[in-house]
C-alpha positions as CSV (number, residue, x, y, z in Angstrom):
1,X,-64.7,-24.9,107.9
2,X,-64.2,-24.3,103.8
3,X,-61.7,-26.4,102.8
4,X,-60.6,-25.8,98.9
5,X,-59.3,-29.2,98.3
6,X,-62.7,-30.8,98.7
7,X,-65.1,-28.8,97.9
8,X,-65.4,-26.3,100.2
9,X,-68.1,-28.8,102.2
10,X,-70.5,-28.0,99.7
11,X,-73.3,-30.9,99.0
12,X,-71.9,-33.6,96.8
13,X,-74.8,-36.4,97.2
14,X,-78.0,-36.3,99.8
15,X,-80.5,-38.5,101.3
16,X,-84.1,-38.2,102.3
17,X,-85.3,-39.6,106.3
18,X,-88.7,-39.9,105.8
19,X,-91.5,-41.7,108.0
20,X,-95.3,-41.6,108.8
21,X,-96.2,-39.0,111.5
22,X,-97.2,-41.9,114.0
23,X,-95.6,-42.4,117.2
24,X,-92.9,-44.8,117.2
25,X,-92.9,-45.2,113.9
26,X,-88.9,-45.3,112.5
27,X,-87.5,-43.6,109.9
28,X,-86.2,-45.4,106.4
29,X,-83.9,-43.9,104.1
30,X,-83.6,-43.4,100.2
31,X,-80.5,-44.1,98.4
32,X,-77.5,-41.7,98.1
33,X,-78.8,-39.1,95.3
34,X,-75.3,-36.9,93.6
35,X,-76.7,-34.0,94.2
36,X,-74.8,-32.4,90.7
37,X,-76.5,-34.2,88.4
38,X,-80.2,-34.2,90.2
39,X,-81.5,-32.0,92.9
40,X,-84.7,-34.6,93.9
41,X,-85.5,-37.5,94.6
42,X,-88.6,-40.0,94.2
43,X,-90.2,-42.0,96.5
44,X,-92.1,-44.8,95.5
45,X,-95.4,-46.2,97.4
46,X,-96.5,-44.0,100.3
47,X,-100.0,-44.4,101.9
48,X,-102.0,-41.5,101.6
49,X,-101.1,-40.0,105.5
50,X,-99.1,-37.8,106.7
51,X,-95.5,-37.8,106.8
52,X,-92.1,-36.5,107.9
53,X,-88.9,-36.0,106.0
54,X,-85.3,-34.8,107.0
55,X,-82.4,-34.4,104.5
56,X,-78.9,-35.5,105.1
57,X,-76.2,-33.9,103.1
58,X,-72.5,-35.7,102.3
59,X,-69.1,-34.8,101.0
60,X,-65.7,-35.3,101.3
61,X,-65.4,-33.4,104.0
62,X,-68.0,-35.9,106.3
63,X,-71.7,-36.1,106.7
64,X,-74.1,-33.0,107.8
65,X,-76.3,-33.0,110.4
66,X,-79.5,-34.1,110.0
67,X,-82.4,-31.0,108.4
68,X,-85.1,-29.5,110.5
69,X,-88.5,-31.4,109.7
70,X,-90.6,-30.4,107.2
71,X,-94.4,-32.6,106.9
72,X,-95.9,-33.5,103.7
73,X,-99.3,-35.0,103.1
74,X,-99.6,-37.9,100.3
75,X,-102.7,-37.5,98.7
76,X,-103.2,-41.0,97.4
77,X,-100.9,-44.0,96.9
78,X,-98.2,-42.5,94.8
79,X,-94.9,-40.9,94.5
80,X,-93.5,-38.5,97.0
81,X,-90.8,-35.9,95.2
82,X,-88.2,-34.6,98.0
83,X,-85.7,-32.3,97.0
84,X,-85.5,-28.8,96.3
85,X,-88.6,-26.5,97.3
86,X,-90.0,-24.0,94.5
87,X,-90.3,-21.1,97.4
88,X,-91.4,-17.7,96.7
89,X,-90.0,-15.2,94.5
90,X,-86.8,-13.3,95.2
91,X,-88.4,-10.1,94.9
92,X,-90.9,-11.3,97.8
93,X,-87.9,-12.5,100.3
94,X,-87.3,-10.4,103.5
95,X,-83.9,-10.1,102.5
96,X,-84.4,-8.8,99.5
97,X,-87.2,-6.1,100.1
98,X,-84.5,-5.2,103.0
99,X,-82.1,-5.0,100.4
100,X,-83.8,-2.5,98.3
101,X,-84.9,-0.2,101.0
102,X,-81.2,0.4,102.0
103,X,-80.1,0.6,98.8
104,X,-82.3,3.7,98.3
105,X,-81.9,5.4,101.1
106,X,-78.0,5.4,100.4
107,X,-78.9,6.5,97.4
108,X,-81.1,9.3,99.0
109,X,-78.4,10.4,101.0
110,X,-75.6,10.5,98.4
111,X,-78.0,12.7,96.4
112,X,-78.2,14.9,99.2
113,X,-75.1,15.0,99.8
114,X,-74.0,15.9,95.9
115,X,-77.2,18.7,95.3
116,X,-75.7,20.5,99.2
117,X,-72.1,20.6,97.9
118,X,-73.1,21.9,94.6
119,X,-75.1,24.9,96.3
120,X,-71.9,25.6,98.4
121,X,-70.0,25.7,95.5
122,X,-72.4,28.3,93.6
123,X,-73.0,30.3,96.4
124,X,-69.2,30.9,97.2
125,X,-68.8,31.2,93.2
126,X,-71.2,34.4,93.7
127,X,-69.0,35.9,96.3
128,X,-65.6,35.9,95.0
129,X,-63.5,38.6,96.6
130,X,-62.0,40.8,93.5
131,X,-57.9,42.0,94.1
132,X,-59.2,45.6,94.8
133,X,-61.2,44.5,97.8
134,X,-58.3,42.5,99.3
135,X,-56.4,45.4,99.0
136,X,-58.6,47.5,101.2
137,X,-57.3,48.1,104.6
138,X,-59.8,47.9,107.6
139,X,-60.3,51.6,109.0
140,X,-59.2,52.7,112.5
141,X,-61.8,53.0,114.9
142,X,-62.7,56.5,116.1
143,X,-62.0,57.7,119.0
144,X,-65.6,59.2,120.1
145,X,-64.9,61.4,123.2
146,X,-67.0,64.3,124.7
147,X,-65.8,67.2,123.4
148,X,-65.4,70.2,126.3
149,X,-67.6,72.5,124.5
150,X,-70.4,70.6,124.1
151,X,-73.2,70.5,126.4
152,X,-75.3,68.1,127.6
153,X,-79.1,67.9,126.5
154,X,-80.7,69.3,129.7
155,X,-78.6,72.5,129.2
156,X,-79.7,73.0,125.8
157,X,-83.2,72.8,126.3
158,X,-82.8,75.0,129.3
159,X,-81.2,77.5,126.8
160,X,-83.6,77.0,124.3
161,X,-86.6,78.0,127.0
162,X,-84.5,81.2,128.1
163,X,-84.5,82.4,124.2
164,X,-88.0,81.3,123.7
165,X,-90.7,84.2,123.0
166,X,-93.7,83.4,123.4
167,X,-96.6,86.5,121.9
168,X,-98.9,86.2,125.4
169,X,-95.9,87.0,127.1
170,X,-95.8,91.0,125.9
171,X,-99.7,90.7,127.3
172,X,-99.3,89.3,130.0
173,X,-95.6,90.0,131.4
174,X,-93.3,86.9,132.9
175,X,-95.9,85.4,135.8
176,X,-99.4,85.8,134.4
177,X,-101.7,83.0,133.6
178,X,-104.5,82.7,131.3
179,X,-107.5,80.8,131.6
């Protein structure tokens, strides 16, 4: 829960767990570090093993859990630093890569969106109905019915044979055939 009166449960001071990586082996604690004015501390002769530390963060809202594990090796007898982690670049993070992506394809789409409407708006600018065309009234449909004099096709062509002359037929009269 944030609670404004105490700072929100941020970190105020922190401790470092730490301990070989040996069975039963327990582990000691550093001093209370405030975590405002340093984000690290040191920790004095360690064996050159293995080893375990966990990070427990207080203010004055109570004490945090205790941190996931994280395994260190000491090199030679020397100082362990515990604290903050240098980690990878915030251009390499998922989140941010993830962050980028979306961000360009909204801006993909709101491009889209702006070039589409703008085409609209030319083509309907091209097509602007002038007063005189409003004006014009739609015609009445005509009424297309047979008329009693006409005739169908069959007749004429039939009447069309009838006036045909044909020049073999003054040689040869109405039934001959030639071959």
């Amino acid at each position: 829960m944030y609670n404004f009166g105490v700072g929100g449960g941020w970190t105020h001071e922190f401790k470092v767990l730490y301990r070989k990586k040996v069975e039963g082996e327990e582990f000691q604690e550093t001093d209370w570090v405030d975590h405002f004015r340093v984000q690290w501390t040191e920790i004095n002769d360690l064996e050159p093993e293995l080893y375990e530390f966990k990070t427990i963060g207080k203010n004055a809202v109570g004490t945090s859990p205790e941190s996931d594990v994280t395994e260190a090796i000491s090199a030679e007898k020397s100082a362990a630093v515990s604290g903050k982690r240098d980690s990878s670049q915030m251009y390499e993070s998922d989140w941010f890569i993830t962050l980028i992506i979306l961000s360009a394809g909204v801006l993909l789409l709101l491009l889209i969106v702006v070039v589409v409407r703008r085409c609209r708006r030319r083509r309907s600018s091209n097509f602007k109905v002038s007063e005189h065309e409003k004006e014009i009234e739609i015609p009445t449909p005509i009424d297309f019915k047979p008329r009693e004099d006409w005739k169908t096709r069959l007749e004429r062509l039939e009447e069309v044979d009838r006036e045909s002359h044909d020049s073999l037929d003054e040689y040869g009269g109405e039934g001959a055939y030639f071959h």
